[in-house]
PyMOL commands that place a pseudoatom at each C-alpha (Angstrom):
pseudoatom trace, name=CA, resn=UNK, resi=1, chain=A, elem=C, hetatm=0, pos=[29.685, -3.174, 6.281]
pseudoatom trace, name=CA, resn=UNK, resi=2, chain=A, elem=C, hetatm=0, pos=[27.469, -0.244, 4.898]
pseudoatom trace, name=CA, resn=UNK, resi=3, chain=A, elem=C, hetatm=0, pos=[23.726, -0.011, 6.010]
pseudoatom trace, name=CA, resn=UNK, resi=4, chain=A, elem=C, hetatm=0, pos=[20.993, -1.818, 4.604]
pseudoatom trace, name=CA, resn=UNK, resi=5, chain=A, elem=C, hetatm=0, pos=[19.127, 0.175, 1.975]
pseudoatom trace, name=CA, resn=UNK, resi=6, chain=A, elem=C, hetatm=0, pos=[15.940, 0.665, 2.891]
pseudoatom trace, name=CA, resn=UNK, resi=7, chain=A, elem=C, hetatm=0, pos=[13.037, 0.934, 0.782]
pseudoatom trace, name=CA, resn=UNK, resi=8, chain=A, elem=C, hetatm=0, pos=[8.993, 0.978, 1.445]
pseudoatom trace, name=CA, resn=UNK, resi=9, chain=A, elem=C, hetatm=0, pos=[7.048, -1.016, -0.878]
pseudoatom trace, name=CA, resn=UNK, resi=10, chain=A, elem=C, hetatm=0, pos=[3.434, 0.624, -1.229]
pseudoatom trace, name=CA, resn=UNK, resi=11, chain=A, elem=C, hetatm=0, pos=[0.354, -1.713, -2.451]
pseudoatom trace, name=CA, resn=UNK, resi=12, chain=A, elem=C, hetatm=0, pos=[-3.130, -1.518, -3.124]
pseudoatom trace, name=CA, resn=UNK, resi=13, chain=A, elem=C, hetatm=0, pos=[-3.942, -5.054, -4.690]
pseudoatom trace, name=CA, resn=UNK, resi=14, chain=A, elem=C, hetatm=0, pos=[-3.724, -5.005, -8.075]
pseudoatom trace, name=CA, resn=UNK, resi=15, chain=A, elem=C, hetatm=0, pos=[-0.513, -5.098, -9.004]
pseudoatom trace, name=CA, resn=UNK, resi=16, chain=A, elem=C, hetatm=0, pos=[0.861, -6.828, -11.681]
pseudoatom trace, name=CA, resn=UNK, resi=17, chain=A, elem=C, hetatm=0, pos=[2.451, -10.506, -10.285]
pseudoatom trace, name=CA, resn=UNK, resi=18, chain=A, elem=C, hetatm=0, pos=[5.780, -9.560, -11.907]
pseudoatom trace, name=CA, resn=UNK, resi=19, chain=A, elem=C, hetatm=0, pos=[6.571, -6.305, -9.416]
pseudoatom trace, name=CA, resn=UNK, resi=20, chain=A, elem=C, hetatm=0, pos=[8.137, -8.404, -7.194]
pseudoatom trace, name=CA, resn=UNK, resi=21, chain=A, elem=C, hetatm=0, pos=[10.856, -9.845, -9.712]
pseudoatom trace, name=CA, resn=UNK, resi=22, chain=A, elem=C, hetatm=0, pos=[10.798, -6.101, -11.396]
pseudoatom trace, name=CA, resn=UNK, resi=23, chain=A, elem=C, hetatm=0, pos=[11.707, -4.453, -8.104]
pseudoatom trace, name=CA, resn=UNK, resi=24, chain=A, elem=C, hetatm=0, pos=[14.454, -7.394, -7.345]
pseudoatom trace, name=CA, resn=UNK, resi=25, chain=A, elem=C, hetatm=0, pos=[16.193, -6.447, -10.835]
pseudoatom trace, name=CA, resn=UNK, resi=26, chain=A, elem=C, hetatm=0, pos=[16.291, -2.775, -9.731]
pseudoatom trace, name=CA, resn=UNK, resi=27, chain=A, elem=C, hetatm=0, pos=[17.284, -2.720, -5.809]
pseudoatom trace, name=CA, resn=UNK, resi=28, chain=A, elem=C, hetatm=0, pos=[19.303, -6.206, -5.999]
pseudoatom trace, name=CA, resn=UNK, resi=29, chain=A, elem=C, hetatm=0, pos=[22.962, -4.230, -6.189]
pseudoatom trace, name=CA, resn=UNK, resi=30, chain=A, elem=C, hetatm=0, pos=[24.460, -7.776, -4.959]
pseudoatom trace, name=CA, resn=UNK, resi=31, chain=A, elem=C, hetatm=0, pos=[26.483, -6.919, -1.597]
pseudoatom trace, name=CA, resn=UNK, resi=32, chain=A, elem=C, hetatm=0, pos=[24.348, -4.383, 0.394]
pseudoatom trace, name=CA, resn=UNK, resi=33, chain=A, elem=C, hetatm=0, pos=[21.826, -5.683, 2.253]
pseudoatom trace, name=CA, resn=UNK, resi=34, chain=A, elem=C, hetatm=0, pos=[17.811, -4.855, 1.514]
pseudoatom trace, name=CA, resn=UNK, resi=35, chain=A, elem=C, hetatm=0, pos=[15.374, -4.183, 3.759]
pseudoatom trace, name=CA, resn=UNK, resi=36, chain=A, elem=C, hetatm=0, pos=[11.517, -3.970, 2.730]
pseudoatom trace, name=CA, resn=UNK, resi=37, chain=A, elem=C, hetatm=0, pos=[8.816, -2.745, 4.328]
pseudoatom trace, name=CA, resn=UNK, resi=38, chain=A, elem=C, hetatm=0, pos=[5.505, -3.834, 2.491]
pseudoatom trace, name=CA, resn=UNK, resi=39, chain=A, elem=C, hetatm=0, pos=[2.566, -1.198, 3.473]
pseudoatom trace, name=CA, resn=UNK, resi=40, chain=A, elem=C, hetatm=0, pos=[-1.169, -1.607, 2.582]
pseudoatom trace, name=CA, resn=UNK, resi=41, chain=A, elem=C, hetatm=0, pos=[-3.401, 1.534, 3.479]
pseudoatom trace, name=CA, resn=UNK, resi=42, chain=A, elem=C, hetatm=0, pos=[-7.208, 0.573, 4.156]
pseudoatom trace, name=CA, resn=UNK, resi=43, chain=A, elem=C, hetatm=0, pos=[-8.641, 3.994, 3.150]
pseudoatom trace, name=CA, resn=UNK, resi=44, chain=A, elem=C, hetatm=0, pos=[-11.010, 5.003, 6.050]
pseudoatom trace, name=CA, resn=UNK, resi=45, chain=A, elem=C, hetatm=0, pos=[-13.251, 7.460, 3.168]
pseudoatom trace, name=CA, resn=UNK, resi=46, chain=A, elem=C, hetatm=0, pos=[-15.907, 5.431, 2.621]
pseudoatom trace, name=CA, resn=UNK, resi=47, chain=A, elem=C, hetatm=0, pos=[-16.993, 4.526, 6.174]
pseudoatom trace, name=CA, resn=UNK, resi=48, chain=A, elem=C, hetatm=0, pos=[-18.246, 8.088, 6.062]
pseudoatom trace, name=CA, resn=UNK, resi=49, chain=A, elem=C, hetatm=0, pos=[-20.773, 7.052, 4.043]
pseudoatom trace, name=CA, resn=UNK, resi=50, chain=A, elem=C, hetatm=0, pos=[-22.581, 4.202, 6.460]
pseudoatom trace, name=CA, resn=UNK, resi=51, chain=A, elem=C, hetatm=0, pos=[-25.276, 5.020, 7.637]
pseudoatom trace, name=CA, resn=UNK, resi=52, chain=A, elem=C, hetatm=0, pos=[-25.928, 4.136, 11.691]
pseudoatom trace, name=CA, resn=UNK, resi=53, chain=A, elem=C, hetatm=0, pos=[-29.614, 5.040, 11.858]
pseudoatom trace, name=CA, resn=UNK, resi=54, chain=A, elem=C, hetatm=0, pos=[-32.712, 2.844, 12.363]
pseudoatom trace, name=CA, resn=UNK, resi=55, chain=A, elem=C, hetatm=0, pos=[-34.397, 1.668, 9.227]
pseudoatom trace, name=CA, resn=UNK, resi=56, chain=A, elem=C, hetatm=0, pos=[-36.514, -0.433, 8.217]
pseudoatom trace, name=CA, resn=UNK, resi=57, chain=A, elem=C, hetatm=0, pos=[-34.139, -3.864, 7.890]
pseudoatom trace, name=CA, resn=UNK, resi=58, chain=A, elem=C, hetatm=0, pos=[-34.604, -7.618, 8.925]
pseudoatom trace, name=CA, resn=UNK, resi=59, chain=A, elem=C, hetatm=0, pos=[-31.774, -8.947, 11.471]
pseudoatom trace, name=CA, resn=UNK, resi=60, chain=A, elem=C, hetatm=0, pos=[-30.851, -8.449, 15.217]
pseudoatom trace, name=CA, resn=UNK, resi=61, chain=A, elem=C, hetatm=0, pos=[-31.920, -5.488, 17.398]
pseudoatom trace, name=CA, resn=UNK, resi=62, chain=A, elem=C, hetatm=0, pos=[-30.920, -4.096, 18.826]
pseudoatom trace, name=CA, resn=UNK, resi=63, chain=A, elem=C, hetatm=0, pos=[-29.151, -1.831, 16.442]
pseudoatom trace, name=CA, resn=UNK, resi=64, chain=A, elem=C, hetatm=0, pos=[-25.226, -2.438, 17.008]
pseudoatom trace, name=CA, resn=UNK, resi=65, chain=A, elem=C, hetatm=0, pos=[-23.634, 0.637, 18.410]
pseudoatom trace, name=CA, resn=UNK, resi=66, chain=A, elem=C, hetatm=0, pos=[-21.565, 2.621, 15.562]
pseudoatom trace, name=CA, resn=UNK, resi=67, chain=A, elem=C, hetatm=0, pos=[-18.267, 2.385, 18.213]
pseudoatom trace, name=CA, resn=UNK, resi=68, chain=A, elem=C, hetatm=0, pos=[-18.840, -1.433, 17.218]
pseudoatom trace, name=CA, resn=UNK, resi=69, chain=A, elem=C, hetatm=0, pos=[-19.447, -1.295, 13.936]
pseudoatom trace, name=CA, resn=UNK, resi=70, chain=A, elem=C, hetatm=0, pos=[-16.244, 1.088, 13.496]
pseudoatom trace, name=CA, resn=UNK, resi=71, chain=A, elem=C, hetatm=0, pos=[-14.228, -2.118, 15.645]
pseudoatom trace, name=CA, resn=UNK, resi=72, chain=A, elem=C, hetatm=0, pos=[-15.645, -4.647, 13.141]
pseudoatom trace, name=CA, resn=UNK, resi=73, chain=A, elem=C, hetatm=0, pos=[-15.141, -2.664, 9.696]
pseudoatom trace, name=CA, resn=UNK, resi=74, chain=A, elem=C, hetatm=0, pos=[-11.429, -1.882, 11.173]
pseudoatom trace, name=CA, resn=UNK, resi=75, chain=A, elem=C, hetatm=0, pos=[-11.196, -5.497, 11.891]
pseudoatom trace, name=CA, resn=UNK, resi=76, chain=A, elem=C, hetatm=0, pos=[-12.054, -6.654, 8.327]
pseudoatom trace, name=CA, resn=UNK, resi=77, chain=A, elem=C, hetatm=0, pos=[-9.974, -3.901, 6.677]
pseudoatom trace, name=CA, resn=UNK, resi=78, chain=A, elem=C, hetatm=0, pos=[-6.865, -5.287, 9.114]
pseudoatom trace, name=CA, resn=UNK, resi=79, chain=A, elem=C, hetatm=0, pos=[-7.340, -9.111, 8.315]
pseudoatom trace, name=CA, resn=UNK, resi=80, chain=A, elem=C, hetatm=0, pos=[-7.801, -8.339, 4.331]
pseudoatom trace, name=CA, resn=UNK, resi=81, chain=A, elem=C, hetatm=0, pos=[-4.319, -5.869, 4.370]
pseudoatom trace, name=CA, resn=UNK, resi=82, chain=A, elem=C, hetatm=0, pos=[-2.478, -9.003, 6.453]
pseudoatom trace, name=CA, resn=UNK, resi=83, chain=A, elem=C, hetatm=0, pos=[-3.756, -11.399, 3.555]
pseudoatom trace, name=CA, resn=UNK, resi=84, chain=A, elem=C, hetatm=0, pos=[-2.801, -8.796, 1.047]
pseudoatom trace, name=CA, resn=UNK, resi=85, chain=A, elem=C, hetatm=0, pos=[0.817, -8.382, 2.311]
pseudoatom trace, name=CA, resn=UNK, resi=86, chain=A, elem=C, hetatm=0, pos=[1.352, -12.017, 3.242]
pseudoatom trace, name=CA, resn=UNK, resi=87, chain=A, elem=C, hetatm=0, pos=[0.673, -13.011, -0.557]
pseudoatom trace, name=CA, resn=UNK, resi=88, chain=A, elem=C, hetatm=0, pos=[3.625, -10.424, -1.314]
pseudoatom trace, name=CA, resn=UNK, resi=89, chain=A, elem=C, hetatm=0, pos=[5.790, -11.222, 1.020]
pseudoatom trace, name=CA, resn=UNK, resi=90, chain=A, elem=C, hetatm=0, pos=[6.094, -14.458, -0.603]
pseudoatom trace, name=CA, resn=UNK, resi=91, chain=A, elem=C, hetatm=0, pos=[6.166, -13.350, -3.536]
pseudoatom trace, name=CA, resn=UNK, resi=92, chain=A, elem=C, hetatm=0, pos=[9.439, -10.285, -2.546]
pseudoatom trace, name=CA, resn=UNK, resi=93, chain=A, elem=C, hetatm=0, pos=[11.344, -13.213, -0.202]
pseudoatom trace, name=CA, resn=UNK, resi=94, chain=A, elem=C, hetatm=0, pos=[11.533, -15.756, -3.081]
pseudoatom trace, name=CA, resn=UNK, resi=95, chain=A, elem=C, hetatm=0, pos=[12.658, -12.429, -5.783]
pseudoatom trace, name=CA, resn=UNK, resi=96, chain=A, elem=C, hetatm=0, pos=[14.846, -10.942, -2.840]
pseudoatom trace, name=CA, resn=UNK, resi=97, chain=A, elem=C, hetatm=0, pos=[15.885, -14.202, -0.938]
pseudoatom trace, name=CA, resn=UNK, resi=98, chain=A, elem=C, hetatm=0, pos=[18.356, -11.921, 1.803]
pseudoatom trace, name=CA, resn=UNK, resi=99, chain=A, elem=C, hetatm=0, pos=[16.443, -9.098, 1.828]
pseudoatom trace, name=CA, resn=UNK, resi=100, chain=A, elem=C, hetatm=0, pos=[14.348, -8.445, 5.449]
pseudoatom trace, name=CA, resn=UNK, resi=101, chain=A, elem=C, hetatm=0, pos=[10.900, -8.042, 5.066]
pseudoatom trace, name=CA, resn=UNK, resi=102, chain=A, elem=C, hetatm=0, pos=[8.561, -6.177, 7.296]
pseudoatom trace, name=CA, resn=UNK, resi=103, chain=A, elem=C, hetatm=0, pos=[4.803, -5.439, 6.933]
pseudoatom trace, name=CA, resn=UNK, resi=104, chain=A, elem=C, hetatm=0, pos=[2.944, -2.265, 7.664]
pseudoatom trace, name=CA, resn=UNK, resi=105, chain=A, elem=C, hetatm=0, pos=[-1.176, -1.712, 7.281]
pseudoatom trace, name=CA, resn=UNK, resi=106, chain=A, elem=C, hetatm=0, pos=[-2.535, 1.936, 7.710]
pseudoatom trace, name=CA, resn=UNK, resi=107, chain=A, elem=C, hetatm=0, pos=[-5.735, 3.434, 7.798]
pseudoatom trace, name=CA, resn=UNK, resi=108, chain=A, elem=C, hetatm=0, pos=[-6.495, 6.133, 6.255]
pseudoatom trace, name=CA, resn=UNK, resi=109, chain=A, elem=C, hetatm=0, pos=[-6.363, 8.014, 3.138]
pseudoatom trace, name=CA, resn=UNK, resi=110, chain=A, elem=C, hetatm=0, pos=[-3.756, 6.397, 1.018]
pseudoatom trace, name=CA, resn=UNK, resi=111, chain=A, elem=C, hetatm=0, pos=[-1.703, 9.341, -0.215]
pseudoatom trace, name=CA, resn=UNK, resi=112, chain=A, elem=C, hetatm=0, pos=[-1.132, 10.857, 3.420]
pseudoatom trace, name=CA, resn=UNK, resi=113, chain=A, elem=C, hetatm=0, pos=[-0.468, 7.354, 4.056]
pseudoatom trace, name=CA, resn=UNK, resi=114, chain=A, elem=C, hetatm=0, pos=[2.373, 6.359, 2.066]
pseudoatom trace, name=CA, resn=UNK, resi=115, chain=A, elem=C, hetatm=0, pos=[4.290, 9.827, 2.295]
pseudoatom trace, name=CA, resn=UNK, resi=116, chain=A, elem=C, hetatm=0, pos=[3.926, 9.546, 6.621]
pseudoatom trace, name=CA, resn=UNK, resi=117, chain=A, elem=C, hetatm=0, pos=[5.552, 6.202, 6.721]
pseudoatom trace, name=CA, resn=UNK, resi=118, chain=A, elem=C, hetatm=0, pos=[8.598, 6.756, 4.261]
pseudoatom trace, name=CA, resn=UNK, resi=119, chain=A, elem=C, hetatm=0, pos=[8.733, 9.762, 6.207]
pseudoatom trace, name=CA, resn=UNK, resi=120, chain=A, elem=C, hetatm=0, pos=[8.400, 7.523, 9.458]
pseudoatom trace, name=CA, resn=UNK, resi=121, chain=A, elem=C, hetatm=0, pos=[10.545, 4.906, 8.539]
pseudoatom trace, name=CA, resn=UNK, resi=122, chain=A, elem=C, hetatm=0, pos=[13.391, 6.691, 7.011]
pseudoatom trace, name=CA, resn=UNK, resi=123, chain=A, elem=C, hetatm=0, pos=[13.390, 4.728, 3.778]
pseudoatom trace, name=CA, resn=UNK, resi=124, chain=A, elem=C, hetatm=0, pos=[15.606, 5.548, 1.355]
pseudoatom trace, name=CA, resn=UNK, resi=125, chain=A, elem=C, hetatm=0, pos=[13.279, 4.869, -1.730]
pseudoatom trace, name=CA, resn=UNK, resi=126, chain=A, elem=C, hetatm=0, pos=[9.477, 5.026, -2.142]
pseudoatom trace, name=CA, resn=UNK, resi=127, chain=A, elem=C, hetatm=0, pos=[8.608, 2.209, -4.723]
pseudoatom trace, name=CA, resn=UNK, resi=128, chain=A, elem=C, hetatm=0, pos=[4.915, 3.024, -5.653]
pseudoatom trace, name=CA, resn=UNK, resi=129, chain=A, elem=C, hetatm=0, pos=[2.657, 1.037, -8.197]
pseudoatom trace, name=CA, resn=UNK, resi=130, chain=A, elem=C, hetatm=0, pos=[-0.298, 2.579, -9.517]
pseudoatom trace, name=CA, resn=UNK, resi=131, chain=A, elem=C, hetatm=0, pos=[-3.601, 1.123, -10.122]
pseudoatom trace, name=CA, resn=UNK, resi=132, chain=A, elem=C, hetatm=0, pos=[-4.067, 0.043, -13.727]
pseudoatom trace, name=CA, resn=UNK, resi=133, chain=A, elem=C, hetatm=0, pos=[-5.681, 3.117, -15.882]
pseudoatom trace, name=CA, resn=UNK, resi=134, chain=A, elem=C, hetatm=0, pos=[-8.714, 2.011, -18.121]
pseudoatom trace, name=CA, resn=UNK, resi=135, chain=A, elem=C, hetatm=0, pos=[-8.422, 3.934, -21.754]
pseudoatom trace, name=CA, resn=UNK, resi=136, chain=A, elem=C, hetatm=0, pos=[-5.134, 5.623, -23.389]
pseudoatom trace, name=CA, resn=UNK, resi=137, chain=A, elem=C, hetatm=0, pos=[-2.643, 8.049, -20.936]
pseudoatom trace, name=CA, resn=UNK, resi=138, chain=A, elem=C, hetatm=0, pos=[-2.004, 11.100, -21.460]
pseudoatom trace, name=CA, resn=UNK, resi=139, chain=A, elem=C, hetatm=0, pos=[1.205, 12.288, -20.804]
pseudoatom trace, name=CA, resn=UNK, resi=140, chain=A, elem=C, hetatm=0, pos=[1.701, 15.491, -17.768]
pseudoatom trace, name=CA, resn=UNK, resi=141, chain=A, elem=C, hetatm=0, pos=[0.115, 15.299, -14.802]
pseudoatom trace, name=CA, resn=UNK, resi=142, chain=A, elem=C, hetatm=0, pos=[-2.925, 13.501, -15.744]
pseudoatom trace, name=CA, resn=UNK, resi=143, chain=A, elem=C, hetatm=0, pos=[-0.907, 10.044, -16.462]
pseudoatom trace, name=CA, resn=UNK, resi=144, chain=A, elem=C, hetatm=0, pos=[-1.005, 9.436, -12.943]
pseudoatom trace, name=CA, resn=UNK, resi=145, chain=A, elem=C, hetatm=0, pos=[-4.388, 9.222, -10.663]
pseudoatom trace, name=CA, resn=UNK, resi=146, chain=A, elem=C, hetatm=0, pos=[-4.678, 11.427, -7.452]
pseudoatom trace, name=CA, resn=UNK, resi=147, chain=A, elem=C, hetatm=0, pos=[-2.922, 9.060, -4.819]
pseudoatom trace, name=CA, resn=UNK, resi=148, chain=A, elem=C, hetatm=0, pos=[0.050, 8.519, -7.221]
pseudoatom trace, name=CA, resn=UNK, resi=149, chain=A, elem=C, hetatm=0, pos=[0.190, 12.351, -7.451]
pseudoatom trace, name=CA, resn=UNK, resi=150, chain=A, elem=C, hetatm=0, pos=[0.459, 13.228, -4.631]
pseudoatom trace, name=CA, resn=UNK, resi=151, chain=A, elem=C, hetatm=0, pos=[2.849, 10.936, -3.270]
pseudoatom trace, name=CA, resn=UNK, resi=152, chain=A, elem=C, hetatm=0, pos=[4.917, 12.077, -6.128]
pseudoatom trace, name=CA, resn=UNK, resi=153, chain=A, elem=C, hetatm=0, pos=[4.707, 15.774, -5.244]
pseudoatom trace, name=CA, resn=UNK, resi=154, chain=A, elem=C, hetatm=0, pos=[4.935, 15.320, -1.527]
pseudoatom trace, name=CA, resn=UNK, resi=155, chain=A, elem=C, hetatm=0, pos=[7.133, 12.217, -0.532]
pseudoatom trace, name=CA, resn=UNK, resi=156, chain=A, elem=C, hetatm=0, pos=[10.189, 12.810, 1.341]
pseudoatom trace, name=CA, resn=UNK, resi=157, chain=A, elem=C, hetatm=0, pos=[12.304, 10.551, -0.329]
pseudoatom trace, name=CA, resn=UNK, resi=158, chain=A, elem=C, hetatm=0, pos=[13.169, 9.584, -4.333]
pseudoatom trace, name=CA, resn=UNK, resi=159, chain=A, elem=C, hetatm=0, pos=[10.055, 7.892, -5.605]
pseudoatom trace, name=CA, resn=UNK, resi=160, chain=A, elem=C, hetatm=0, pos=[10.235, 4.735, -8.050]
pseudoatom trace, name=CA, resn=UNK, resi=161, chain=A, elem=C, hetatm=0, pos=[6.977, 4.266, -10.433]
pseudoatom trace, name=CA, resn=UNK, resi=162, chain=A, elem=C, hetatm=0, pos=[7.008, 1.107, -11.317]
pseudoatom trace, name=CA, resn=UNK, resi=163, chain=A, elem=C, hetatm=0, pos=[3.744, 0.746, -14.342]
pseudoatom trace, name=CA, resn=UNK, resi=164, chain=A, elem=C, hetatm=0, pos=[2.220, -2.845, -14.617]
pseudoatom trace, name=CA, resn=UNK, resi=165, chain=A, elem=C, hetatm=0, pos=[4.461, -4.647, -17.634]
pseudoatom trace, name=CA, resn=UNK, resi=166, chain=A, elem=C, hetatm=0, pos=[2.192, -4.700, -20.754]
for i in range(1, 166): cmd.bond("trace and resi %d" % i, "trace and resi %d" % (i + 1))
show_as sticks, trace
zoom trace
């Protein structure tokens, strides 16, 4: 029996509800066994920007500790990537009914993300769907945003772009 192919699925929420039956038509070789690891990346970025000093603001003093606040936000980004990834794994166990499927939510910035854990789980595919682009593509480099770039010029392993179905 050969090993199971391995290949790390990576979302952001707002893929098209057809990737799941897409990627089935292109990793389903009938025989070899699938295994799926489904990873959501909070990115951390934007925290940056809260601000932790007193200001003028109705609600409970005293002001919570930014340790706490850090534990709450992390909190809310977990439970939202769970809900995220539970949705899909529905969706990738009725497309891929013997495939394994694991789950996996990072924080972080995406890109660095994605291209440590196919790194880190030794997948033997990246499949990576990009966020919807508003206006025409271009084709080159610029058909692609900045996370999708980067996993394609830095990920360990082969990389399938999957575009939302038009």
């Amino acid at each position: 029996m050969s090993a199971p192919r391995r290949f790390l699925v990576a979302l952001a929420g707002t893929e098209d509800a057809a990737l799941a039956q897409r990627v089935a038509a292109v990793v389903d070789s009938g025989g070899s066994e699938v295994e799926l690891t489904l990873l959501h990346v909070a990115e951390a970025g934007p925290r940056e920007l809260t601000s932790y000093e007193p200001m003028v603001r109705r609600g409970p003093w005293p002001l919570p500790k930014k340790a706490e606040m850090e534990r709450r936000l992390a909190e809310a980004d977990d439970e939202a990537g769970a809900a995220l990834l539970a949705v899909w794994h529905e969706r990738f166990a009725a497309a891929l009914p013997g495939a394994a499927i694991a789950h996996l939510v990072a924080q972080g910035r995406p890109e660095q993300e994605i291209v440590s854990a196919a790194e880190r789980l030794k997948a033997d595919a990246l499949i990576l769907c990009p966020r919807p682009r508003s206006g025409p593509t271009e084709p080159g480099p610029r058909s692609v945003g900045h996370v999708a770039r980067f996993v394609l010029d830095h990920s360990p392993v082969p990389v399938l772009f999957m575009r939302r179905s038009s």
